[in-house]
Structure formats: C-alpha cells, structure tokens
C-alpha positions in Angstrom: -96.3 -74.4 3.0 -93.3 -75.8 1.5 -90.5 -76.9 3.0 -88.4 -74.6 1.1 -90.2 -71.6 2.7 -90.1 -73.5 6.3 -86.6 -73.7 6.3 -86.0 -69.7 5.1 -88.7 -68.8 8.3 -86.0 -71.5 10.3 -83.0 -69.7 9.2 -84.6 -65.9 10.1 -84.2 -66.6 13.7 -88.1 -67.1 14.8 -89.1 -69.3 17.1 -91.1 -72.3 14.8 -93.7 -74.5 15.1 -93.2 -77.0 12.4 -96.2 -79.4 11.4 -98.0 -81.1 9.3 -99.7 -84.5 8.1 -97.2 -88.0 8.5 -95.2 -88.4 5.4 -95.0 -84.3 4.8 -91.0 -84.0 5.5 -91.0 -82.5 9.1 -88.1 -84.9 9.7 -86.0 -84.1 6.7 -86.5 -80.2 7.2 -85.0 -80.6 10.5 -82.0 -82.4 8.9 -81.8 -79.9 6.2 -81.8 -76.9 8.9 -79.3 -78.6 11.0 -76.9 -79.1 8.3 -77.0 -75.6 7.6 -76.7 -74.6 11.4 -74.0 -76.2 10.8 -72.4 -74.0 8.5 -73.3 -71.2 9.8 -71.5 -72.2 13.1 -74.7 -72.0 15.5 -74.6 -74.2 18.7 -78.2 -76.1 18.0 -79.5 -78.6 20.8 -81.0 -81.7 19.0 -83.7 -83.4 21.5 -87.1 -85.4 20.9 -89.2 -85.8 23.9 -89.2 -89.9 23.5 -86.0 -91.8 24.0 -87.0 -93.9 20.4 -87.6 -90.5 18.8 -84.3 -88.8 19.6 -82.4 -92.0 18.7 -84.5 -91.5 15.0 -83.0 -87.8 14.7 -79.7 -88.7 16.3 -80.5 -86.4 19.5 -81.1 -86.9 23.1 -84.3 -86.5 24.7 -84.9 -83.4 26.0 -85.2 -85.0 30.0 -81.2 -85.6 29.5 -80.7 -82.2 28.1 -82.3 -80.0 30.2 -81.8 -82.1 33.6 -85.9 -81.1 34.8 -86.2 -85.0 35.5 -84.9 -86.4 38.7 -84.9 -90.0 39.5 -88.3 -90.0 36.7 -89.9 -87.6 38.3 -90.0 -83.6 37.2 -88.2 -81.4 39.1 -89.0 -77.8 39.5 -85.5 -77.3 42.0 -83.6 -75.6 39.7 -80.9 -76.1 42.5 -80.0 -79.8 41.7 -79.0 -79.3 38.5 -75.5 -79.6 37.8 -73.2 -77.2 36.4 -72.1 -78.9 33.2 -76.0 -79.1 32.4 -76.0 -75.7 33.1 -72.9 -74.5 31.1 -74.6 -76.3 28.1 -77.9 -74.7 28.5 -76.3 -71.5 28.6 -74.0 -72.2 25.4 -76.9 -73.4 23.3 -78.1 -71.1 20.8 -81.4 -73.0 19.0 -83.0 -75.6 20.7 -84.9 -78.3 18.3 -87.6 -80.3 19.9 -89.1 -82.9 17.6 -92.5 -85.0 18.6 -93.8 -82.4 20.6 -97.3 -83.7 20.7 -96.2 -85.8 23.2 -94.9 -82.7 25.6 -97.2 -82.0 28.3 -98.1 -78.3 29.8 -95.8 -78.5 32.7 -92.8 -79.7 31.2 -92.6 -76.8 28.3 -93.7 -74.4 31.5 -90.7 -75.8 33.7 -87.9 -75.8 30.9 -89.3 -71.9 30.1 -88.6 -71.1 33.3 -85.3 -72.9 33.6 -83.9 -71.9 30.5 -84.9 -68.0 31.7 -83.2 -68.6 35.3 -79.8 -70.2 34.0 -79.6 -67.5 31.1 -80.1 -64.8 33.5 -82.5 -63.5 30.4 -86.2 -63.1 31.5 -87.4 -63.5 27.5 -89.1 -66.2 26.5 -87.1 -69.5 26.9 -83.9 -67.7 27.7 -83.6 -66.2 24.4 -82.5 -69.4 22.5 -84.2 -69.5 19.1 -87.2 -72.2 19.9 -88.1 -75.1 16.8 -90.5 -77.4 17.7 -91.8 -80.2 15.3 -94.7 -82.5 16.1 -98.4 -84.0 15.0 -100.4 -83.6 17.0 -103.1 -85.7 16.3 -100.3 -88.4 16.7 -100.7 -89.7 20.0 -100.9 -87.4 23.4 -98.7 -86.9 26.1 -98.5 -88.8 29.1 -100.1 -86.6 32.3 -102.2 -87.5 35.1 -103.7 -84.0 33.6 -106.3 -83.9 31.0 -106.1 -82.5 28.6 -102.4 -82.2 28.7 -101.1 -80.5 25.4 -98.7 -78.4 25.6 -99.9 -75.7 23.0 -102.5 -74.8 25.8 -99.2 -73.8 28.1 -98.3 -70.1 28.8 -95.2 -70.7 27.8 -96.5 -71.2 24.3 -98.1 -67.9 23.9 -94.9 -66.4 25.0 -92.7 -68.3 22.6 -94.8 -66.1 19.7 -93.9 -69.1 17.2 -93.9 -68.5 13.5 -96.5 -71.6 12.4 -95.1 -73.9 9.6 -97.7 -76.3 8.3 -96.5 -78.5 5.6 -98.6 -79.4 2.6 -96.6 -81.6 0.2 -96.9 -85.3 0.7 -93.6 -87.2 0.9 -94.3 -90.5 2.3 -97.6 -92.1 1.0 -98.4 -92.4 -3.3 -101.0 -90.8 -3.9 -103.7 -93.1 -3.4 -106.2 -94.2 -1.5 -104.1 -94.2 1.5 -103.4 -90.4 1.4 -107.1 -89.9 0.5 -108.3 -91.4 4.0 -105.8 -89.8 6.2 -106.9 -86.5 5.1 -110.3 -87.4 5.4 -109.8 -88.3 9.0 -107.7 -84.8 9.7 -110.7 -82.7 7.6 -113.1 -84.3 9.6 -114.9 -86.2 6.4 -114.3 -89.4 7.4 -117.6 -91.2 6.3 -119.1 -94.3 4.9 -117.0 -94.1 1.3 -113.2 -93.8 3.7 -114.8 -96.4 5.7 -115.5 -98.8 2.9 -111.9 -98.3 2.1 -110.4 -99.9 5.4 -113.1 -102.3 4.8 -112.0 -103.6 1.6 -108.3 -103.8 3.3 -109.6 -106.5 5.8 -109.3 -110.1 4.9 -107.0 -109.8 2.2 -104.8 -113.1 1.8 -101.1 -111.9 2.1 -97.7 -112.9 2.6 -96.3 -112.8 6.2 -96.0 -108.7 6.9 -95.7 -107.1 9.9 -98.4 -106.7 12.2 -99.5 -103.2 14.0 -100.9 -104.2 18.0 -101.6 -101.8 20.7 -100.4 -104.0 24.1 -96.6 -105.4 24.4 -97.8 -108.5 25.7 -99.5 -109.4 22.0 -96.2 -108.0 20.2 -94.4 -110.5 22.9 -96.9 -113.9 22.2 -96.7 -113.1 18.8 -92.8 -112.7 17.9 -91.9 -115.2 20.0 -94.6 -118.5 18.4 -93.7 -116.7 15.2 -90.0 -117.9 15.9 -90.6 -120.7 17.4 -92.8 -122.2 14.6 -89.1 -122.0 12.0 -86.9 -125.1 12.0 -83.1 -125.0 12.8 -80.3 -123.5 15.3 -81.7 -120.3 17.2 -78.4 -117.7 16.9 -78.9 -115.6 20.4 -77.4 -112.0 20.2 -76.9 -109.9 23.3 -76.6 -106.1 23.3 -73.0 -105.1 25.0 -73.5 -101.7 26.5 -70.2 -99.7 28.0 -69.4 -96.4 29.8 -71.5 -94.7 32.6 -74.2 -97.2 33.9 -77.1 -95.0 34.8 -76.5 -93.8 31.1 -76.3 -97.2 29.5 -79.5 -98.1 30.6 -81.0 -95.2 29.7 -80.0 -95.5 26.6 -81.0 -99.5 26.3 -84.3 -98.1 27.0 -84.3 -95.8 24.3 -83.3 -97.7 21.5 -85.8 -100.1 19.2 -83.2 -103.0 19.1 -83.4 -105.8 22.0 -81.4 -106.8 24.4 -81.7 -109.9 23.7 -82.6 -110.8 20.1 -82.8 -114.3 19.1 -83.1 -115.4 15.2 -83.5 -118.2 12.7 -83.5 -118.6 9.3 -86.9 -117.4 8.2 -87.6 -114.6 10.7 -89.2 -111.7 9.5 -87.0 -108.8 10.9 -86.9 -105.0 10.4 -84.3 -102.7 10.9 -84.7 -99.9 12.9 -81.5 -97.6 12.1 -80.5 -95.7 9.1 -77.4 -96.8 6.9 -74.7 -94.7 6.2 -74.4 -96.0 3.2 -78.1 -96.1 1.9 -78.9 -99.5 2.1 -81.4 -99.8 4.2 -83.5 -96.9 6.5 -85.0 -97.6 10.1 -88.3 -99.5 9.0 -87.1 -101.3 5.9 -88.4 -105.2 6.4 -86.4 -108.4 5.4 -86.0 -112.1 6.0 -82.9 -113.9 7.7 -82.1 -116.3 5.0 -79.0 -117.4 6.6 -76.1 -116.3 8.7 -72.2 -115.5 7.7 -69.5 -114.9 10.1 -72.3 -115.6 12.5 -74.3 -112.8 11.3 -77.3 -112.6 9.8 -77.8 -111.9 6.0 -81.1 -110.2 5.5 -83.0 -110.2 2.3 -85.2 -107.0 1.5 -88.5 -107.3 0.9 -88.5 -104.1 -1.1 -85.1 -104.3 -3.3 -84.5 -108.4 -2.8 -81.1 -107.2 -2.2 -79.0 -109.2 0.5 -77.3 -107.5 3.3 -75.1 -108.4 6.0 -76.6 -107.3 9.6 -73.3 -105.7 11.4 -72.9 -104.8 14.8 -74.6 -100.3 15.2 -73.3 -98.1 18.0 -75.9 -96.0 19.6 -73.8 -92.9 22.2 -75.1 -90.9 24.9 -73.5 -87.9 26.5 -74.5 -86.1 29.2 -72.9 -84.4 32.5 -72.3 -88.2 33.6 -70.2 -88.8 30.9 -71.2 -91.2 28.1 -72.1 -94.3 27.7 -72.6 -96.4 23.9 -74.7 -99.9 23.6 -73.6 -102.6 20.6 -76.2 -104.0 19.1 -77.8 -105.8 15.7 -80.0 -102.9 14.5 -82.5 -105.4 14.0 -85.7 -106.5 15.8 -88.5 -109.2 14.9 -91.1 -107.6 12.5 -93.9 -110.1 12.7 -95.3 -108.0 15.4 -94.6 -104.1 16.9 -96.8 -102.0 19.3 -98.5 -98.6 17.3 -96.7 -96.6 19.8 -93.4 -98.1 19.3 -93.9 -97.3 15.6 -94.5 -94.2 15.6 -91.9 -92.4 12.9 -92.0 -95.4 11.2 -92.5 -95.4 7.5 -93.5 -99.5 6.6 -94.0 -100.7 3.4 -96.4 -103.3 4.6 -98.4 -104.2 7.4 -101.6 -105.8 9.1 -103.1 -103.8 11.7 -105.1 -105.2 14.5 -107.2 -102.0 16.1 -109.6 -103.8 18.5 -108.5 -102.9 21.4 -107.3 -99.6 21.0 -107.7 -97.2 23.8 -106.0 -94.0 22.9 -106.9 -90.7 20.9 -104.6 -90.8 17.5 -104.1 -95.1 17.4 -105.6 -95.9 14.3 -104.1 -92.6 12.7 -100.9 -93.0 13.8 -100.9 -96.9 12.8 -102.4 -96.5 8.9 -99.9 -93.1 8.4 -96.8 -95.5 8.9 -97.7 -97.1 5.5 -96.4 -95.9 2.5 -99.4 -97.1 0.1 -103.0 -98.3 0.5 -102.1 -101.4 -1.1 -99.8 -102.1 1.8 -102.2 -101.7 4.2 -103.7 -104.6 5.6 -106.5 -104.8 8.5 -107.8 -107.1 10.7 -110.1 -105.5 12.9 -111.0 -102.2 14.6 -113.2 -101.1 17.3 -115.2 -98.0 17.3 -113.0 -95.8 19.4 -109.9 -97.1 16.7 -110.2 -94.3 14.3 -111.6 -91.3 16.5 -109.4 -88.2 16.9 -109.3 -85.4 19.5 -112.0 -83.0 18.6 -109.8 -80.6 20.3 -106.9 -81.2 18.1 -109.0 -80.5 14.6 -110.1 -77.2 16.1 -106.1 -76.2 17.1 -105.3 -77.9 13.6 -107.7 -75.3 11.3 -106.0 -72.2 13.0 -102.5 -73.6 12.7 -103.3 -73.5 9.0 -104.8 -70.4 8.9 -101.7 -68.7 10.6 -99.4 -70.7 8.5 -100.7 -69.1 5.4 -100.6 -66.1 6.7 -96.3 -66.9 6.5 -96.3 -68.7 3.1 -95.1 -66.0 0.7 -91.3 -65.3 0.2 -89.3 -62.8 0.9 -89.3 -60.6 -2.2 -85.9 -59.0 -3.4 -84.9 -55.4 -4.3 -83.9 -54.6 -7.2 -80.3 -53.8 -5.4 -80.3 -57.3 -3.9 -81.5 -59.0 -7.5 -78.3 -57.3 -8.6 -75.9 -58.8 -5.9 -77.1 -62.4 -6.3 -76.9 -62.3 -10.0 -73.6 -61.0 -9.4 -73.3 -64.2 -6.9 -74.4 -66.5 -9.3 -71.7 -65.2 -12.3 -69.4 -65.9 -9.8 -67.9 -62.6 -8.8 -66.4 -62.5 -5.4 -68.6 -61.2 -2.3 -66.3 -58.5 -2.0 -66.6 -57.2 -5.0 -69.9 -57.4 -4.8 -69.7 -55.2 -1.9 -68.3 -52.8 -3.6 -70.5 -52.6 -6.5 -74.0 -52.8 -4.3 -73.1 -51.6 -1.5 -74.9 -54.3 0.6 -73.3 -54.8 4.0 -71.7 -58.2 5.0 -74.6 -59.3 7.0 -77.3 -59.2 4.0 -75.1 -60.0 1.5 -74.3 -63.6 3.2 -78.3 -63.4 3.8 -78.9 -63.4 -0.2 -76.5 -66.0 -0.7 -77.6 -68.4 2.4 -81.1 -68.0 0.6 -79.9 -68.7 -3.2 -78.3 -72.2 -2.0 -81.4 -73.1 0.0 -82.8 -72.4 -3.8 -80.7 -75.0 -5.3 
C-alpha cells in the first residue's frame, strides 16, 4: 500500500493498523497524519510503548498516558487513577500508538477496558479512533507470558482495524541490503542471502559504529575507545528540572547520557532531530574540537561542521512536568540492537554472537541504510531466525491490506466540485453549483491536498 492511500484510510476515521518492512515510512505517515489532525482540530494522543521511541515521535509512552502502571507494575484498579489522567482520556479523540510489537496482550486488554470504563462508552477502546504502528518481527514484548503479542489479544479483534501494510522502500537503496531483508521476511533466506552477510565480514574499515546485544560490551567498549584519544576529557552532565519522579522518568527515556564525557576524536552520534535539518537522530560524526566549551562535530556523511548545543527533552503529565538539558549526543563506537531500534545508520559493524532474542539480527542489519554500510563481525545460529509465528500473522496482514488498497473513486458530481476547487472558486459557491453538503465537500478537498 502506499502511504498516500494509508493516510486517506487514517483520515476516514477507522481504527489502523499501520505496518510494514523498516525503512517503508511508518514513521513519517504518522507525522503526516498528525499534522493534518492538526488542521482538522482533532485532540490526537501521541504515545510509543518505549520511553526511547516516544522521545523519536515527540510523544510520551503510553504507561504515562493512560496511568495503567503503578510504581512499574500494571494496575488493573481503575480506582487509583487520578482525575487529570482521566479528564485527558476522556478529551482525546485518536489515540496513536507507535512500536506496538513490543505491547503485550494484557496491557492492550487493560487500556481497552479502561478507556471503555472512563468514557462511560462500552465500544471498543472507548470510542477513540485507534492507530497503531509497529513491526513486528522487530523485537517482542517483554512478558513473563509466551507468546506475548498483542495481535493475539481480544481486544484486537474488537478494535476491527483497517490493515495498512506499506510497500515502498524509503530507507535502504536498493541493493543488496534491501534484497536480504526481504528474504528474511519471505522466508527465502538461503545459502545466496547468506553468502551476502558473509562477504560483509572482515572487511577493513574506518572506525564505524558497532551493533552489540549486552550493555556491558557497549560500556567496555565506549569507554577504552575514549580512553585510547590523547588530550583534556570535557565532562558534560545532564541538568534535569521540574517534578522529580518525572525527571527521572524522563532521564530514562532519553538516548543522551547523564554523564557524557568527550575528546577530540570521539566517534559520537546524535540522537535528536534538528529543527533546522542539519543533522537527524542517528547521523554519526567526530569531535574535532570544542568552541565555547562545546563540541564541534564533523559529519561523516556531509563533512559539514556543527556546533553540539545544549536540546530540551519535556514531559507532562498529571504531576506536572519536568524537562532534562542535555548534549543530544552519545558515543557511537558502540550501541546495544535494542537501543537502536528506529535508528537509520549509515554505517556500522555488527557483532551477533551472542544474540538471544527473536528479531536481533533483523532489527540490527534494517538500521542500515545500504549494504555497503553494513559491516559484520560474527553471528551465531539463533542471530538471524525470526518468529515462525510472526511470518504466518505477516502473510494475512498482507492479504487483508490489499483487500484496502484501491481509492476511493469519485462521482461525476464530486469530479465537478474539486475541479471547481482547484480553479479556485470559493467552497461556497461550489455549494451552490453541486450541491454537495459542507461535510463532503471539505472531504474532497482534505483528499485533493493529501494529493499534492
């Protein structure tokens, strides 16, 4: 499907399930819809279901929104949550949840149920128009139950969601790299895809970042990466303000440090977007020396040399708020696979040998943009096997997505009025000469700029 016709299913008002392969635009449909929430005037609730991946989409997780978790822990007692949480569950119109993959059974159950209860509204979800976005062959959810995904939920059959699989490739060139993700998704991952990887091991290359599945190897290897330079360490510690319980939440959720420590020659990554379009979260550089006690970065990609300023990350909730200052920068010899997941790298060596989850290996090679940034060191045998649970949910999401693909075809009344609409003529005038109603009329129109 493309993500023309995914945002036109968004905007009817059906609860979505929006998917695809890494690199397809999931991420920038949701952008695209929320701007035109936006204009439309619709309250939309922005969550992710990882603090890292609502920082990405400039949401909250959807623990803080809904105010299921108490103290960590899920909490079915409806009871303890506080009015403010409740007033903004009540007031929200569409709620977005991005990375669902990583959303187990009982937490979708329990914020159905909520949302149902609070809205006094015993439809599915409380009413609210439902979007969630997610991979699912990305890496599972959490849960002492097995298997945990939430797609196997009641609540899921009762949100009826409209499937939107995405098929256009945004992220990767189309090469190699593309060739063996699909592979591994259409289960024909054999001996040719696997000579591929091969041939991307051993391959002399300049310092890049490096892919690891435990902290304590992202740790060993930042930190003698560091300490190997020459010359004055500059220490930078994160100032965080407003409601403590929130602050820390919100140090947790964030990809910068607390405490980051550089030196000319570090290999650092930034992991915000710019305002301005200089940089995006993932783009790698080197410190190549420091002005007004910052660091100036040079970009591996563009060799262009950037100042690192200060970022504000904000939190709201029925606490109040709380906002943590920060470099947006982190060391980039090293980062865990699950920490980089919504990352899009240009380069990076991947070590897969002790891998240990479902989705690790695919999750790891998708964050490169081309197979010639791909470098690997090792894999185990478990580093590239997928859910054979997932590919079998994955061939019917397809098969009920192309069952939504075509458009919406036109009348020959409502051809008139936007051809009308595009010579310019006023809407009420068109009114007059169709004799469309407000409501479709603004529908025709809404649909003509998502053209454009």
């Amino acid at each position: 499907m493309t993500q023309k016709r995914a945002l036109e299913l968004m905007r009817s008002g059906a609860n979505i399930f929006l998917c695809g392969p890494p690199g397809s635009g999931k991420s920038f449909v949701l952008e695209q819809f929320m701007k035109l929430a936006v204009l439309d005037k619709r309250k939309v609730a922005l969550t992710a279901t990882t603090g890292i991946a609502a920082s990405l989409i400039g949401g909250v997780t959807i623990h803080s929104w809904s105010g299921l978790f108490n103290s960590g822990r899920l909490s079915t007692n409806f009871d303890l949550i506080s009015p403010v949480i409740k007033d903004r569950l009540i007031s929200a119109e569409i709620l977005i949840i991005d990375e669902v993959s990583m959303l187990d059974i009982q937490t979708l159950d329990a914020l159905n149920d909520l949302l149902k209860e609070v809205r006094s509204v015993e439809v599915p979800f409380g009413g609210l128009q439902l979007i969630l976005s997610g991979d699912f062959f990305q890496l599972p959810p959490v849960s002492k139950v097995s298997p945990a995904y939430c797609f196997l939920s009641q609540s899921w059959q009762e949100a009826d969601l409209t499937i939107c699989y995405l098929s256009e490739q945004h992220r990767q060139s189309n090469d190699e790299l593309t060739e063996i993700l699909v592979a591994l998704r259409e289960r024909r991952f054999n001996k040719y895809y696997l000579s591929l990887l091969s041939a991307r091991q051993g391959v002399s290359h300049r310092p890049v970042t490096h892919l690891l599945t435990h902290n304590r190897e992202v740790d060993e290897l930042n930190d003698y990466r560091l300490n190997q330079l020459e010359g004055k360490i500059r220490n930078y510690s994160s100032r965080s303000y407003g409601n403590s319980k929130l602050a820390t939440e919100l140090s947790r959720s964030v990809l910068a440090p607390k405490e980051l420590q550089l030196r000319v020659g570090a290999e650092v990554m930034f992991v915000v977007n710019d305002i301005y379009k200089r940089f995006v979260n993932g783009t790698q550089g080197t410190v190549i020396g420091f002005k007004f006690n910052l660091p100036v970065i040079e970009l591996k990609t563009t060799k262009n040399q950037i100042i690192a300023e200060p970022h504000q990350w904000k939190i709201e909730s029925e606490l109040g708020g709380a906002e943590l200052i920060q470099l947006p920068l982190k060391l980039a010899w090293a980062i865990t696979i699950h920490k980089c997941q919504g990352m899009s790298l240009e380069v990076a060596e991947i070590d897969l040998r002790r891998s240990f989850a479902y989705g690790m290996g695919y999750v790891a090679i998708s964050r490169l943009r081309s197979y010639r940034g791909l470098y690997l060191s090792s894999y185990n045998s478990r580093s590239l096997q997928l859910d054979n649970f997932i590919y079998d949910f994955d061939d019917l999401l397809k098969q009920k997505s192309r069952l939504n693909e075509a458009p919406r075809i036109l009348n020959m009344t409502e051809k008139t009025a936007l051809a009308l609409f595009k010579s310019g003529m006023s809407p009420w005038l068109i009114k007059q000469t169709t004799g469309l109603n407000q409501e479709r009329l603004k529908n025709i129109t809404d649909e003509n700029r998502l053209s454009e």
